[in-house]
C-alpha positions as CSV (number, residue, x, y, z in Angstrom):
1,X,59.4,-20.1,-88.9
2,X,58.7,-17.0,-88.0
3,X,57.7,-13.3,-88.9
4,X,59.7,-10.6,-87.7
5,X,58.0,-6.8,-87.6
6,X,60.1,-4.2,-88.3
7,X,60.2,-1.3,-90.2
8,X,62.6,-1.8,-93.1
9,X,65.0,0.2,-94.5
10,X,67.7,0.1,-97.7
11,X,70.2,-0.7,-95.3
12,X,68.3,-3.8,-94.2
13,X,68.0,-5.2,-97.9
14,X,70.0,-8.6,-98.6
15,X,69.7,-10.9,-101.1
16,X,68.3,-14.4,-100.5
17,X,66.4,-12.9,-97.7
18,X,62.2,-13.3,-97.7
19,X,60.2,-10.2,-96.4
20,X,56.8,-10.1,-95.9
21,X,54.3,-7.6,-96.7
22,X,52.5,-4.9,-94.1
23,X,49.2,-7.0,-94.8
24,X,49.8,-10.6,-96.1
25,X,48.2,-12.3,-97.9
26,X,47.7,-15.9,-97.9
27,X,45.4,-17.9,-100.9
28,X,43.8,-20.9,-98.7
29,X,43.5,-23.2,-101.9
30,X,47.5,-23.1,-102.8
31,X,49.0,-22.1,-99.8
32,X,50.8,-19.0,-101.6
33,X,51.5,-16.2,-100.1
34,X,52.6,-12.8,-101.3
35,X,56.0,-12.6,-99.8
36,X,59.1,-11.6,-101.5
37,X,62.7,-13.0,-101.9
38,X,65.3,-10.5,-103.2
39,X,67.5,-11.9,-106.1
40,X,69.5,-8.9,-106.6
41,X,69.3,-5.3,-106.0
42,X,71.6,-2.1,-107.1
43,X,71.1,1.4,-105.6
44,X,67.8,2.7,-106.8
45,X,66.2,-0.9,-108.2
46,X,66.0,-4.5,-107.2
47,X,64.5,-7.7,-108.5
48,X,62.4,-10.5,-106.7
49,X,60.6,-13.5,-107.0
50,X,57.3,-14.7,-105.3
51,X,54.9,-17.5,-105.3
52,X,52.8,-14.5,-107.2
53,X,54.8,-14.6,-110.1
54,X,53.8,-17.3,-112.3
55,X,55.9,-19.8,-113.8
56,X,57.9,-18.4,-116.8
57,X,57.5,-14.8,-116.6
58,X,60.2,-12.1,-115.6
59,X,60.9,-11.6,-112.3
60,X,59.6,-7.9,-111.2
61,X,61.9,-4.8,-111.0
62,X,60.6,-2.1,-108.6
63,X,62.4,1.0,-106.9
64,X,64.0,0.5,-103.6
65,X,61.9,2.9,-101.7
66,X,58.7,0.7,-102.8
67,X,59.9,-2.2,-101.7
68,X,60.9,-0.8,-98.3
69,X,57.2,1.2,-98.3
70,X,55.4,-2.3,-99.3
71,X,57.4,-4.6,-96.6
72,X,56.0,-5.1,-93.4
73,X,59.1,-7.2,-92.1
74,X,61.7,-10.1,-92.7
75,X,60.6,-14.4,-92.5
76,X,62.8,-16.2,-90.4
77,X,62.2,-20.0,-92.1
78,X,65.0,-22.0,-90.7
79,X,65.1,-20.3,-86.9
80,X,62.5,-20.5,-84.2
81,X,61.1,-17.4,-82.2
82,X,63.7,-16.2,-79.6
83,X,62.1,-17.3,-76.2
84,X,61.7,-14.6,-73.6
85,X,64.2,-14.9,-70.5
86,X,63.1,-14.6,-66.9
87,X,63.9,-11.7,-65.3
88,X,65.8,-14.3,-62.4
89,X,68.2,-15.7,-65.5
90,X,69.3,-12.2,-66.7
91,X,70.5,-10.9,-63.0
């Protein structure tokens, strides 16, 4: 797994996808963090889930532009970090 920093835009939303926030936060005792999966999103709102969100209450609705504001970047769980390439293996 790893954490890609980017700035994120509507145009880089997709649902299924976990983003992280600009300062993440992880609780030592539970391991929960406070990143955020997209289940669906429409052109001004979207809904997501998070470890946050306790069990059997609604998911939360915010605005696009929040979301975008709030995320810091996109988790990569099931790929590892690109490695760097020499400089002797790209000539």
């Amino acid at each position: 797994m790893y954490f890609e920093k980017k700035e994120i835009t509507p145009a880089d939303l997709k649902v299924g996808v976990t983003y992280f926030g600009k300062r993440r936060i992880v609780n030592p005792l539970t391991d929960a963090t406070n990143d955020r999966i997209i289940v669906w999103f429409g052109v001004e709102m979207l809904q997501y889930d998070s470890d946050t969100v306790k069990i059997g209450k609604l998911m939360p609705r915010i605005t696009v532009e929040k979301f975008c504001k709030w995320a810091g970047g996109i988790v990569h769980e099931d790929e590892e970090k690109p490695s760097l390439q020499k400089q002797d293996e790209l000539a």
